[in-house]
VOGU-3710 file (C-alpha; in Angstrom, 3 decimals, decimal comma):
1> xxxxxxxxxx> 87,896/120,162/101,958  86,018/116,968/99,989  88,522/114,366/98,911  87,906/111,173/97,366  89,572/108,822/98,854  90,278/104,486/97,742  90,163/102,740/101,014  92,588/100,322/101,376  92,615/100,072/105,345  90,392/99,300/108,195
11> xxxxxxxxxx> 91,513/98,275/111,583  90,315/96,426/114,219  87,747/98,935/116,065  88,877/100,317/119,544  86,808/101,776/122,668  87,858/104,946/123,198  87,280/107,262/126,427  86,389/110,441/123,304  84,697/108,718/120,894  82,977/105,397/122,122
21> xxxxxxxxxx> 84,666/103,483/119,485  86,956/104,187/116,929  88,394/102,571/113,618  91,503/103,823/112,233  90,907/103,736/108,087  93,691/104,412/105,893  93,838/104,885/101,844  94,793/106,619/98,740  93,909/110,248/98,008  92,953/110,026/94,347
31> xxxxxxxxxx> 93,813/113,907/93,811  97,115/112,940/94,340  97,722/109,448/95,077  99,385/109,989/98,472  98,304/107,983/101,046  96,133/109,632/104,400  94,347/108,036/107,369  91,456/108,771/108,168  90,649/108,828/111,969  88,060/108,582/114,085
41> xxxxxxxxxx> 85,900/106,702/112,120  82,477/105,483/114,245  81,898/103,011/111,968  79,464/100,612/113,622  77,224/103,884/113,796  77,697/105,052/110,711  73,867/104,666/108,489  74,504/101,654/106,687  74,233/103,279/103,248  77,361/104,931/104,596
51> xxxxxxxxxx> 79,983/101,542/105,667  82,078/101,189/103,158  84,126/97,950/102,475  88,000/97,842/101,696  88,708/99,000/98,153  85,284/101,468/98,266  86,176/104,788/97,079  84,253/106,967/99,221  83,955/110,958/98,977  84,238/112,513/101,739
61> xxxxxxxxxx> 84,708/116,036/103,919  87,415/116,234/106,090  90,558/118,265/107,506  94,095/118,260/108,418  94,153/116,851/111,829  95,087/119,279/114,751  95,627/116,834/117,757  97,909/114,529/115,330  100,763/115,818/113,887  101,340/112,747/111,215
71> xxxxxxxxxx> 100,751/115,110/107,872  98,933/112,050/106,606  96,067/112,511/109,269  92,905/112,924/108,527  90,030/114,393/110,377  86,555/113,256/108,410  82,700/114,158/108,933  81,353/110,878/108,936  77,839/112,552/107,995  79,259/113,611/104,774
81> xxxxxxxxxx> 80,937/110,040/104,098  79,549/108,639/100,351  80,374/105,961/98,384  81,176/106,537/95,322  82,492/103,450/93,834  84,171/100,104/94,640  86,990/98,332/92,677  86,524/94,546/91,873  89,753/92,421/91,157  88,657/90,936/87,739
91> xxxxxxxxxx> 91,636/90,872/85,632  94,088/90,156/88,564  93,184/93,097/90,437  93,983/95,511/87,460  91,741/98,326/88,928  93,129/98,195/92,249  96,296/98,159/91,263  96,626/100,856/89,178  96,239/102,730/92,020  97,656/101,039/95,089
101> xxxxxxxxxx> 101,012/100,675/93,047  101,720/104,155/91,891  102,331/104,785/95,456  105,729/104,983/96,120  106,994/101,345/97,081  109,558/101,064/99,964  111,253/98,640/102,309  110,595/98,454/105,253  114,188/99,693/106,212  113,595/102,872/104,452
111> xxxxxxxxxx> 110,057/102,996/105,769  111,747/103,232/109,502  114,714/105,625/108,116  111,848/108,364/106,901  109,576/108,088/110,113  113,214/108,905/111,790  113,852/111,471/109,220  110,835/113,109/107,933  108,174/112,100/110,171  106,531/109,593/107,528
121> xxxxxxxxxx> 103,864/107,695/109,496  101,988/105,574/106,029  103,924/103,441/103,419  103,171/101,036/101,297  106,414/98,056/101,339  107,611/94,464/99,458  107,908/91,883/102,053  110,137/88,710/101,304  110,427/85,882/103,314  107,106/86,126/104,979
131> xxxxxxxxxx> 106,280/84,216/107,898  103,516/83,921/110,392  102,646/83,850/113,772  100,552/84,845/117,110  100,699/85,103/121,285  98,839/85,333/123,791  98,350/88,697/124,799  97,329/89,742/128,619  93,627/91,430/128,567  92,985/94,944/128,989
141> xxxxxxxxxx> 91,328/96,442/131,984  87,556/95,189/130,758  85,900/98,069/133,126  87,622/100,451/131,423  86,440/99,112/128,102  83,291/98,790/129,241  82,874/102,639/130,552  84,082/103,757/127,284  80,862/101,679/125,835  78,587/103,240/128,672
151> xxxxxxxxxx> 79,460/106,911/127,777  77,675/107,437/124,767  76,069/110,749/123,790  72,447/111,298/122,589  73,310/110,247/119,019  75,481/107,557/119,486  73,722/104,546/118,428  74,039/101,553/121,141  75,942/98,746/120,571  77,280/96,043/122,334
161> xxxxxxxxxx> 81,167/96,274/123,658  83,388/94,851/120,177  85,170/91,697/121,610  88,518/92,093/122,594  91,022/89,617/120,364  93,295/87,682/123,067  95,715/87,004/120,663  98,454/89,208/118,406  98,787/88,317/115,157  102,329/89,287/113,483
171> xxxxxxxxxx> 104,289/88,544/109,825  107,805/88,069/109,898  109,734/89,351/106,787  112,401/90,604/104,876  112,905/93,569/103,050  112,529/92,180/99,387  115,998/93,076/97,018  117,970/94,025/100,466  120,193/91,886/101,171  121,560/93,653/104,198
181> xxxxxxxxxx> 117,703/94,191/105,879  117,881/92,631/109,935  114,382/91,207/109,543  111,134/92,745/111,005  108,348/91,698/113,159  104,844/93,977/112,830  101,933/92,980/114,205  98,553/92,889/112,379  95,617/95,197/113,047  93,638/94,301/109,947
191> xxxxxxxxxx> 89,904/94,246/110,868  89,730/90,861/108,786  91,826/88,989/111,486  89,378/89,895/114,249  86,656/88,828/112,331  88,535/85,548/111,573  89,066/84,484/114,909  85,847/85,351/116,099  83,938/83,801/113,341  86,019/81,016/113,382
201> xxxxxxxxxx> 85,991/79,962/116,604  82,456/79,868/116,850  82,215/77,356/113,902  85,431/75,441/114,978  84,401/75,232/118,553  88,488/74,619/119,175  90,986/77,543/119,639  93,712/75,277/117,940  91,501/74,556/114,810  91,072/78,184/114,412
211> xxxxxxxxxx> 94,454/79,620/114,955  95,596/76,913/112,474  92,850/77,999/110,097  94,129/82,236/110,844  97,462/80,872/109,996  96,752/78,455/106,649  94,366/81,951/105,862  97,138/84,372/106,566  99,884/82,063/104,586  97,518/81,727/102,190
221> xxxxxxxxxx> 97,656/85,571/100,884  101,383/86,345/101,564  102,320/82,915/99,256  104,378/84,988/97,200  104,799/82,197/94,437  101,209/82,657/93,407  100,944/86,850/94,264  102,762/89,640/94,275  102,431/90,328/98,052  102,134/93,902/99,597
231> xxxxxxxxxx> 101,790/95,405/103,131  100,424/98,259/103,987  102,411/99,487/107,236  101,353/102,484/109,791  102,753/103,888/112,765  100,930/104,567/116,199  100,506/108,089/117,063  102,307/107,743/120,572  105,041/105,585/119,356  105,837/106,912/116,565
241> xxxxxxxxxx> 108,447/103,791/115,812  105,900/101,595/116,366  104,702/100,317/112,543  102,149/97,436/112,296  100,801/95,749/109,072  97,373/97,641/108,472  96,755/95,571/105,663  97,987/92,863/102,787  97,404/93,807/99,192  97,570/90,931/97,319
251> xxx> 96,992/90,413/93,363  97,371/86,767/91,684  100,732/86,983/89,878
//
């Protein structure tokens, strides 16, 4: 089936043993305004006429998902993969968010009630109370990483292994209007963050500077006295309690 599809999502990319590497993207179905992931994406070998950017709306072939039972999976041809369009945020965001927010807005409490309940695996939430952080995290098994890098097929294009982040980055929040929510912790798999830390530690030369600069960044978006702050949440396919903040939507007020 061909869907066009807003893309709201891209995560950090992954080696994988299957598919080399792997970004998980995630966005509105414009037939009907539910939300799907898209997955695997090979997105550093996708023809460059063909890497979209967040908010692109790309037309694309794809399939329910057999090896994922989430119903908002996603199986895509990345040959077929066209952009169509991408929304600009002139007039505070008003093309973005005439779609983004006629998805159904949850808490995050309800969001973890309907995984339990009905399997839902995608949501779109209103944080309050946000608050930022990160730790250390213990590196993966880098000749593992590696072999999943040195198994490509005849048309994988090369590349060299992605950098692995040594930190996780995670919001703190509230469920906005609930004032009986515990709190929650996600961590954050936007692609952006990666890029931050790398980018900014090379120019910083200091891995204080540029946390403090991820943080200021990541405070920055979530001030919720200057925009009405979003988060788009996503469970793991294993864990299936497991959310994590895929991505911030964030329009000036």
């Amino acid at each position: 089936m061909k869907k066009q599809i807003l893309i709201t999502v891209k995560a950090y990319p992954n080696p994988s043993k299957k598919y080399s590497e792997t970004v998980c993207c995630a966005g509105v179905d414009l037939s009907n305004n539910n939300l799907v992931r898209l997955y695997p994406i090979p997105y550093r070998d996708l023809d460059n006429e063909k890497k979209f950017k967040k908010y692109s709306i790309i037309e694309v072939d794809c399939w329910k998902a057999k090896d994922d039972a989430r119903s908002e999976s996603l199986k895509v041809y990345p040959d077929s993969i066209k952009i169509i369009d991408r929304l600009n945020t002139k007039h505070n965001w008003q093309k973005r968010k005439e779609i983004v927010l006629r998805s159904q807005i949850k808490s995050m409490c309800e969001i973890y009630k309907d995984a339990k309940e009905h399997d839902l695996s995608l949501g779109v939430i209103k944080p309050a109370k946000i608050s930022f952080d990160w730790k250390k995290q213990s590196p993966s098994n880098a000749q593992a990483r590696n072999a999943c890098y040195a198994q490509l097929s005849f048309f994988n294009k090369y590349k060299d292994a992605i950098e692995e982040i040594p930190y996780n980055f995670y919001y703190t929040f509230y469920c906005a209007e609930d004032d009986n929510c515990p709190g929650h912790k996600l961590s954050i798999i936007d692609w952006e963050i990666g890029q931050a830390y790398r980018s900014w530690r090379a120019q910083y030369k200091d891995e204080k500077v540029c946390l403090n600069k991820i943080k200021q960044k990541w405070e920055e978006i979530t001030d919720d006295k200057k925009r009405d702050v979003y988060f788009f949440v996503g469970n793991m396919q294993r864990f299936r309690d497991i959310f994590m903040v895929l991505g911030v939507f964030y329009p000036p007020r």
